[in-house]
C-alpha positions as CSV (number, residue, x, y, z in Angstrom):
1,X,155.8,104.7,70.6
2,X,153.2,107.3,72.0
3,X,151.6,107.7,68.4
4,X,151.1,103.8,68.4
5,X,149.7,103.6,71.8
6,X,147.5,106.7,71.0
7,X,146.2,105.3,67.7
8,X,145.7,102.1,69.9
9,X,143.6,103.6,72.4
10,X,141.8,105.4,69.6
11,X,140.9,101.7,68.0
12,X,139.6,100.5,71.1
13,X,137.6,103.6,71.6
14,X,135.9,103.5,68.1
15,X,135.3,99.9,68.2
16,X,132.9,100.6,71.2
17,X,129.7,101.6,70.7
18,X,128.6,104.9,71.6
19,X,125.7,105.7,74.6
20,X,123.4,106.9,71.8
21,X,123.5,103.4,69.7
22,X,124.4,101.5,73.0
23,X,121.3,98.9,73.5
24,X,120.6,96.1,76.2
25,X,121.5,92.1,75.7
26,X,117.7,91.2,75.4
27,X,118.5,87.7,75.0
28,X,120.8,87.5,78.1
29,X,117.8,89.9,80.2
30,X,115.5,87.8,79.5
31,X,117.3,84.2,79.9
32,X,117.9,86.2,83.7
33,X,114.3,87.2,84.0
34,X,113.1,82.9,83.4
35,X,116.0,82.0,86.4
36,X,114.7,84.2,88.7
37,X,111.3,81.9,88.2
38,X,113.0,79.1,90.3
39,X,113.5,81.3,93.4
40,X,109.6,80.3,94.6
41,X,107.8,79.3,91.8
42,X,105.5,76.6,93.1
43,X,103.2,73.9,91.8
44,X,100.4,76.1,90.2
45,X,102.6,78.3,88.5
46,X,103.5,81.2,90.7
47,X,105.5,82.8,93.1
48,X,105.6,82.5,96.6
49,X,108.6,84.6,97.0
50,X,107.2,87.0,99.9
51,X,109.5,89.4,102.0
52,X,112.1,87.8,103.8
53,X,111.9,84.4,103.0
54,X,114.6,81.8,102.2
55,X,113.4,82.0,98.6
56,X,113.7,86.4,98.7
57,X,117.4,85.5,100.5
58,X,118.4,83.1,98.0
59,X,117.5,85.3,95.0
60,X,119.1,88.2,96.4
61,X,122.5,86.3,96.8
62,X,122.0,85.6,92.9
63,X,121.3,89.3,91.9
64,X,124.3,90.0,94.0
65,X,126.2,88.1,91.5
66,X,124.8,89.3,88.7
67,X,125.3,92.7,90.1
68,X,128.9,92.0,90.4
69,X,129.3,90.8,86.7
70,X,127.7,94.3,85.9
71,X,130.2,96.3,87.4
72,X,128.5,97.1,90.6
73,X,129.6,96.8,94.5
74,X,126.4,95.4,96.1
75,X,125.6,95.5,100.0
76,X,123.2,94.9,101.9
77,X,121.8,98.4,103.4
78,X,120.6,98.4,107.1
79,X,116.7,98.3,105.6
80,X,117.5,95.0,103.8
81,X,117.4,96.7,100.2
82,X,120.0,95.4,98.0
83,X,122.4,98.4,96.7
84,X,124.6,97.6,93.9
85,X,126.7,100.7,93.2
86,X,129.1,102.0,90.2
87,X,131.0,105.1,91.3
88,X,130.6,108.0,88.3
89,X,133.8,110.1,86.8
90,X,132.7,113.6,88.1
91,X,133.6,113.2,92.5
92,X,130.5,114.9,94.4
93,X,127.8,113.8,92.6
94,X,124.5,112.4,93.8
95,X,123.7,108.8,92.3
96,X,121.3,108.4,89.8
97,X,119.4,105.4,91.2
98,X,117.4,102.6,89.1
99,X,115.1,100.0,90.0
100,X,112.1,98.0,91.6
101,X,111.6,94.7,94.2
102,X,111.5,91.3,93.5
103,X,109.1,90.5,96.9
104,X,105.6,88.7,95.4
105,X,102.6,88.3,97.2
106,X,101.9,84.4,97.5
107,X,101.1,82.8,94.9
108,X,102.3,85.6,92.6
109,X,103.3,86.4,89.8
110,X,106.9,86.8,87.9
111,X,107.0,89.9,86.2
112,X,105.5,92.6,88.8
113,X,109.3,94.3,90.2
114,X,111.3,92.0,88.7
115,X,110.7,93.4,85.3
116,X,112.2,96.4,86.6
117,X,115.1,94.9,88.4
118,X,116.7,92.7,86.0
119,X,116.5,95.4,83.0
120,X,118.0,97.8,85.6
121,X,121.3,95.5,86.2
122,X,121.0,94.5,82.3
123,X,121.1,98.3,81.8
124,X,124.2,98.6,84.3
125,X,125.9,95.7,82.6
126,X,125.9,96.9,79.4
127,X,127.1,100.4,80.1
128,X,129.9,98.9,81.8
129,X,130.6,96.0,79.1
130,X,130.7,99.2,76.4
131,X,133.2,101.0,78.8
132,X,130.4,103.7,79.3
133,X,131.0,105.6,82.8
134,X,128.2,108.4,83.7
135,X,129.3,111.2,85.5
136,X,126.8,110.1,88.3
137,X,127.5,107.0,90.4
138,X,125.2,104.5,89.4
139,X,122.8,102.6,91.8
140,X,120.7,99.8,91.3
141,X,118.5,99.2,94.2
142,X,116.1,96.4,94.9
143,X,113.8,97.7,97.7
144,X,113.0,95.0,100.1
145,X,108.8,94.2,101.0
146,X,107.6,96.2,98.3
147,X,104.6,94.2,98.6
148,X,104.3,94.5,102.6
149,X,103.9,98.3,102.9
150,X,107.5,99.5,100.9
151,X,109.3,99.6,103.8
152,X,112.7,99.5,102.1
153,X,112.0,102.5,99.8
154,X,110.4,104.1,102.8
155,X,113.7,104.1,104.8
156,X,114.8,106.6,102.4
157,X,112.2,108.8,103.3
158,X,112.4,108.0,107.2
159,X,108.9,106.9,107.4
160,X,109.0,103.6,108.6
161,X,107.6,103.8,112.6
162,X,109.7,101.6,115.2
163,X,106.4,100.2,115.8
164,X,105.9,99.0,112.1
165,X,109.3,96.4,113.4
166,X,107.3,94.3,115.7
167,X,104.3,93.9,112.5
168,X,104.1,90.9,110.7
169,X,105.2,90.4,107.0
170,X,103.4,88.6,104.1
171,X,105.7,86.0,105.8
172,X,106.3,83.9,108.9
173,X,108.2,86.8,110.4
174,X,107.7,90.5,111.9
175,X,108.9,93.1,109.8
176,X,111.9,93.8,112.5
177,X,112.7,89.9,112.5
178,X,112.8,89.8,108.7
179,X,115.1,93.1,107.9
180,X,117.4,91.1,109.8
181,X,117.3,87.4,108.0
182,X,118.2,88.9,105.0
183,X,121.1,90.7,106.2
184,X,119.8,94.5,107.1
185,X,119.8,96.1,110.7
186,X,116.4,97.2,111.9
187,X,117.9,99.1,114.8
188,X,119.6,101.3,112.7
189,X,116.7,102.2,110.2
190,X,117.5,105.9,110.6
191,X,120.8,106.2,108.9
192,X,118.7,105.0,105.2
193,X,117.1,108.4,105.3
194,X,117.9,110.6,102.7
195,X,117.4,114.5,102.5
196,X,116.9,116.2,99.3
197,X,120.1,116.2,96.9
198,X,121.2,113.3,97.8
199,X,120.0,111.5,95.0
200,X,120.4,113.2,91.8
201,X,117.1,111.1,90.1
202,X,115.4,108.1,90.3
203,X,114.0,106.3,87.5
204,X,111.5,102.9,88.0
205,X,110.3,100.4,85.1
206,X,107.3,98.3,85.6
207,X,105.3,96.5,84.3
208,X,101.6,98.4,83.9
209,X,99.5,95.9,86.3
210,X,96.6,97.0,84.3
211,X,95.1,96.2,80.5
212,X,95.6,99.6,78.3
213,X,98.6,99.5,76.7
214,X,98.0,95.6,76.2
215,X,94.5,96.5,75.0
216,X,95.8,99.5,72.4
217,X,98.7,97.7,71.6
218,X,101.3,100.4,72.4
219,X,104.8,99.9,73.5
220,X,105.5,102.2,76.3
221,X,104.2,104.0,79.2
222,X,105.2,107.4,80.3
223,X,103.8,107.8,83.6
224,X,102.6,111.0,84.6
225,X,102.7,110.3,88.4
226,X,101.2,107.9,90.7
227,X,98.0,108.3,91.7
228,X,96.8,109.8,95.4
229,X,94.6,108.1,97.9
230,X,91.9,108.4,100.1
231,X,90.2,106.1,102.4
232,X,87.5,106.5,104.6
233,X,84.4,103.9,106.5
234,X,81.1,105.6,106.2
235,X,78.8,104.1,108.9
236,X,74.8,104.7,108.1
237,X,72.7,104.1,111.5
238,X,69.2,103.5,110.6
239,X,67.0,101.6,113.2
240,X,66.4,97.7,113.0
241,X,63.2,96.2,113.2
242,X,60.9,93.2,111.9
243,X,60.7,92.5,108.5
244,X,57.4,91.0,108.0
245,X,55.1,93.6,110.1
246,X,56.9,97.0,109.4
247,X,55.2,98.8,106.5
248,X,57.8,100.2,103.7
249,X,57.0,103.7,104.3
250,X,58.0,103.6,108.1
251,X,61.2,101.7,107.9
252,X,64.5,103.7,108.5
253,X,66.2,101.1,106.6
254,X,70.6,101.6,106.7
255,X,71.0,99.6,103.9
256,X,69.0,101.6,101.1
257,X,70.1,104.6,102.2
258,X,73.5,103.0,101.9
259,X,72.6,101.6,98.1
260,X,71.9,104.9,97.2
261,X,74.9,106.6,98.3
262,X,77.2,103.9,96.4
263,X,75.2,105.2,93.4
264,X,75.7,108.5,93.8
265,X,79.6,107.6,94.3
266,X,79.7,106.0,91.0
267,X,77.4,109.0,89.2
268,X,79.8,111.6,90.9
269,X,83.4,109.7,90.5
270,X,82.1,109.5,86.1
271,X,80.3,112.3,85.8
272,X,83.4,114.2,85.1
273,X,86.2,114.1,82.9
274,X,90.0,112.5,83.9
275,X,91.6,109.4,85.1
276,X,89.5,109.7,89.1
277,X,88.2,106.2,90.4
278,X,86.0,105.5,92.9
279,X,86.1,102.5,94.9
280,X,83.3,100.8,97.5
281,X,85.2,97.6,98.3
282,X,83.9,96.2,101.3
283,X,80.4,96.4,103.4
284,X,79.4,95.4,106.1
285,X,75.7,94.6,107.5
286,X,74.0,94.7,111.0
287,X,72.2,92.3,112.1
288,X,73.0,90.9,108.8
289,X,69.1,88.5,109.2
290,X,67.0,87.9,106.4
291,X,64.5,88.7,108.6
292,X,65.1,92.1,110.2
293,X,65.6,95.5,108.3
294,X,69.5,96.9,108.3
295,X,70.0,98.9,111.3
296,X,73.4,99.8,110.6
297,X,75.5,99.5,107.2
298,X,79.2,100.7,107.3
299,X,81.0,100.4,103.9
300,X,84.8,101.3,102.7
301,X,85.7,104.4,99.9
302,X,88.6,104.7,98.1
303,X,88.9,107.5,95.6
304,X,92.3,107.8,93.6
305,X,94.0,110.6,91.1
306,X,97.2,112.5,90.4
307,X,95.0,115.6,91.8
308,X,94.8,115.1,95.9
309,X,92.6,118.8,95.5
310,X,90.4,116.4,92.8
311,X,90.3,113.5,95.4
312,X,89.3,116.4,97.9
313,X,86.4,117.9,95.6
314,X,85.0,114.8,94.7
315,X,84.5,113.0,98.4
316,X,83.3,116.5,99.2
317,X,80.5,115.9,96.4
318,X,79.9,112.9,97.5
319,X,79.7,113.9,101.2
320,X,77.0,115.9,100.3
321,X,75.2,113.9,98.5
322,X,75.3,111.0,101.1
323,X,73.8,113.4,104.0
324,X,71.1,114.6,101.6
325,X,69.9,110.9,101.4
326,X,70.6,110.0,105.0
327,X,68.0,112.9,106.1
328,X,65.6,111.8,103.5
329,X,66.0,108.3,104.7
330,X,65.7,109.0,108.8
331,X,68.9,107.6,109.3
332,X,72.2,109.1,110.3
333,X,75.9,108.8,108.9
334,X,79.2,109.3,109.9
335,X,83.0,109.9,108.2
336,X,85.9,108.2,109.2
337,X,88.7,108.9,107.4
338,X,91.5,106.5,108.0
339,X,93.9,106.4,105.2
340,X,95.9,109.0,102.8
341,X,98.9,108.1,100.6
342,X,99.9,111.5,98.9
343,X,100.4,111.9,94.7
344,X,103.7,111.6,93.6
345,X,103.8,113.5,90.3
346,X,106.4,112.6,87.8
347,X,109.5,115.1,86.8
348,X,108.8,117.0,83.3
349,X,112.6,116.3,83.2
350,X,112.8,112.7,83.1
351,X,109.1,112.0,81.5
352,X,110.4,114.3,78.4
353,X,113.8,112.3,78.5
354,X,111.6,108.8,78.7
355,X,109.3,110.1,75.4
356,X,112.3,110.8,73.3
357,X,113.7,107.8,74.3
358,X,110.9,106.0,72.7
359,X,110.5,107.9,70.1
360,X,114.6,107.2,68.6
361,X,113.5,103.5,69.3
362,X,110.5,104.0,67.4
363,X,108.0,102.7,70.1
364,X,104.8,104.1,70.1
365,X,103.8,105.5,73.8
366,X,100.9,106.8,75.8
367,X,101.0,109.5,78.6
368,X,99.1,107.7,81.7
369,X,98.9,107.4,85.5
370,X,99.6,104.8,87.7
371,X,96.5,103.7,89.6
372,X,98.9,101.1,91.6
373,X,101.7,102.1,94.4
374,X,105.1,101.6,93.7
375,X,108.5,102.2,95.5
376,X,109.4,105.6,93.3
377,X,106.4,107.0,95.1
378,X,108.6,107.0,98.5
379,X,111.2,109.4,96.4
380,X,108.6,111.7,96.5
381,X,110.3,115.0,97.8
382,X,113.7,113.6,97.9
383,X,114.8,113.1,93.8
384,X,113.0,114.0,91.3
385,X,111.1,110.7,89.4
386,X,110.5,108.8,86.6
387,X,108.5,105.7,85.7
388,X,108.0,103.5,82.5
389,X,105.2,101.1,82.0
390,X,105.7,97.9,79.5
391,X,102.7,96.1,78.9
392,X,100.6,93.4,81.3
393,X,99.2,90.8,79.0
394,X,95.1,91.5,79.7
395,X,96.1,93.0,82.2
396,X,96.5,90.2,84.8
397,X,98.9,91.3,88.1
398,X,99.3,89.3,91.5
399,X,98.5,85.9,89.9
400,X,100.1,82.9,88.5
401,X,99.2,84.3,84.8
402,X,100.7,87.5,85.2
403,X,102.7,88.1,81.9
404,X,104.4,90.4,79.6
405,X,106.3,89.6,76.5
406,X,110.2,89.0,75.9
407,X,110.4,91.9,73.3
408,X,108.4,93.7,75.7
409,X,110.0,93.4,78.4
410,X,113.5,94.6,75.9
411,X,111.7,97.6,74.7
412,X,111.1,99.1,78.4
413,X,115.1,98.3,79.0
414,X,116.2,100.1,76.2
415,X,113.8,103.3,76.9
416,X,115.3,102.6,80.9
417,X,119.1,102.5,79.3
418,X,118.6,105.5,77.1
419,X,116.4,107.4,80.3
420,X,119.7,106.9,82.4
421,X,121.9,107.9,80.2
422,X,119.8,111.3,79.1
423,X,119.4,112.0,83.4
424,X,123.1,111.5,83.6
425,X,123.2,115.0,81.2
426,X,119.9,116.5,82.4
427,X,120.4,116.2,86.2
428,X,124.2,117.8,86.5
């Protein structure tokens, strides 16, 4: 009787398939990623499921379910992220953590987060269908207003002020107000945080949000790390004073000087090699007559890269450029820096495991930043990270025509399945 029940158990075994050969139900991920459309999909084509609406809470009660068919326990955490959880076989060990949000900005698209979180509950539903338990518990998180300022994923770090509760969301609520309509417990934000080791890894797919890999027609991106940022106003005084009777030669004009300093920002930020940018986004003229010369011009930079000392340098460059032209100009200038969000480099460890992972799937990849923000960036000190890329169709993000491709979209879920199950080994 033993040998037959052994000799059963060793049928059932075989007649599984093993982690290595395991692959995602791309038909079934991708029926999953078209529902999730009707949660705020509106008359022009797009989403207009922001934070904490009725159409975020009634898509979360359906990843729930889905969740549950995959195996996972989901809750509900006090920041409003949804936690679906699968305990591992080895007691004691941090979770290895997948996923992304499903928040939009209005009238948004459907593939920016939500990529990422239905192949990361496909992922955990086929593990679990195969009979596949990691050592790790599993976790499949969907961080709540992504879009809003990541407050769910910043829980985690403890980095979301008590003052940020009474702000308003993309919504019709304040952040505080919202946390709590979709189940979560503002006043007890600091129990999310999370200290270093208690997360083993986290690993995020997403779609790219920009036009290379679309453009070179490549499968896969292993990101290097998110990209650093810098913000700061730059205010040029000059003096303001008739247009029609004040001779070119005497005019301490703000807004020249200020045309030649975004020049010299754009010759500085290329004149080196790497993946830097350099962004004057918004200016601002006083008096803003046709009539009168600029007495005052105060415009925005933004400079980005995985190097913050590079992001240093460069606005140091440029800050010495821009006084050289404000002296020759007669005019005066001033720095305000207002806004820094640090690099979050990726882990050798997991960007290896996410190359190989392409590589036995025969996807072609590139190595690559992320220029955009994303909720992995708030792991940042606390796990090591991971991210994958799958292509944006010309690289469209934020809008109704936001798109990536079914097999796509199947691709970067079997490099996330196979990434999991290589951190599962790696990060014991």
């Amino acid at each position: 009787m033993k040998s037959l029940f052994s000799l059963f158990c060793l049928l059932i075994a075989t007649s599984l398939p093993a982690a290595d050969d395991l692959q995602v139900n791309g038909t079934r991920l991708n029926d999953t990623m078209q529902h999730m459309h009707t949660f705020g999909e509106n008359e022009a084509g797009g989403s207009d499921r922001v934070a904490y609406s009725e159409h975020n809470r009634d898509a979360l009660d359906y990843l729930s379910s889905l969740m549950r068919e995959a195996g996972l326990t989901p809750r509900i955490d006090v920041a409003g992220n949804l936690v679906g959880r699968r305990e591992g076989r080895i007691d004691g060990l941090s979770p290895i953590i997948a996923g992304s949000h499903i928040d939009t900005v209005p009238n948004g698209g459907h593939y920016d987060g939500i990529v990422g979180v239905m192949s990361a509950i496909e992922v955990a539903r086929s593990l679990y269908e195969a009979g596949i338990e990691l050592d790790h518990p599993l976790e499949v998180i969907v961080w709540s207003n992504e879009e809003g300022g990541k407050n769910g994923s910043r829980s985690y770090a403890g980095a979301v002020q008590e003052r940020e509760l009474e702000l308003p969301s993309l919504g019709d609520k304040k952040l505080g107000e919202g946390i709590r309509y979709i189940g979560g417990h503002p006043d007890r934000l600091p129990e999310n945080r999370r200290m270093p080791g208690d997360i083993a890894g986290y690993v995020e797919l997403h779609i790219e949000q920009g036009a290379i890999l679309d453009r070179e027609g490549i499968s896969i991106g292993v990101v290097e790390g998110i990209v650093g940022i810098k913000r700061w106003y730059i205010n040029v005084e000059g003096f303001a004073n008739h247009a029609g009777t004040t001779p070119m030669d005497q005019r301490q004009d703000a807004l020249y000087a200020a045309a030649l300093i975004v020049a010299e920002i754009r010759r500085i930020i290329t004149g080196e090699p790497g993946s830097q940018v350099g962004t004057v986004g918004r200016l601002e003229v006083s008096p803003g007559a046709p009539n009168v010369i600029p007495g005052e011009v105060m415009f925005s930079l933004e400079i980005r890269d995985l190097s913050m000392e590079k992001v240093t340098r460069l606005f140091a460059d440029i800050r010495a450029a821009a006084d050289a032209i404000a002296t020759e100009n007669d005019t005066k200038i001033s720095y305000n820096q207002y806004y820094e969000s640090p690099a979050a480099p990726t882990d050798d460890g997991i960007k290896a495991l996410v190359q190989q992972s392409a590589d036995a799937l025969g996807l072609e990849t590139l190595h690559m930043p992320s220029g955009a923000g994303h909720d992995a960036q708030s792991m940042k000190g606390i796990a090591p990270i991971g991210m994958i890329f799958v292509p944006s169709k010309d690289g469209v993000s934020h809008a109704p025509s936001e798109f990536t491709s079914a097999e796509d979209i199947t691709n970067g879920a079997n490099v996330l399945l196979k990434t999991v199950v290589g951190m599962d080994e790696l990060l014991q």
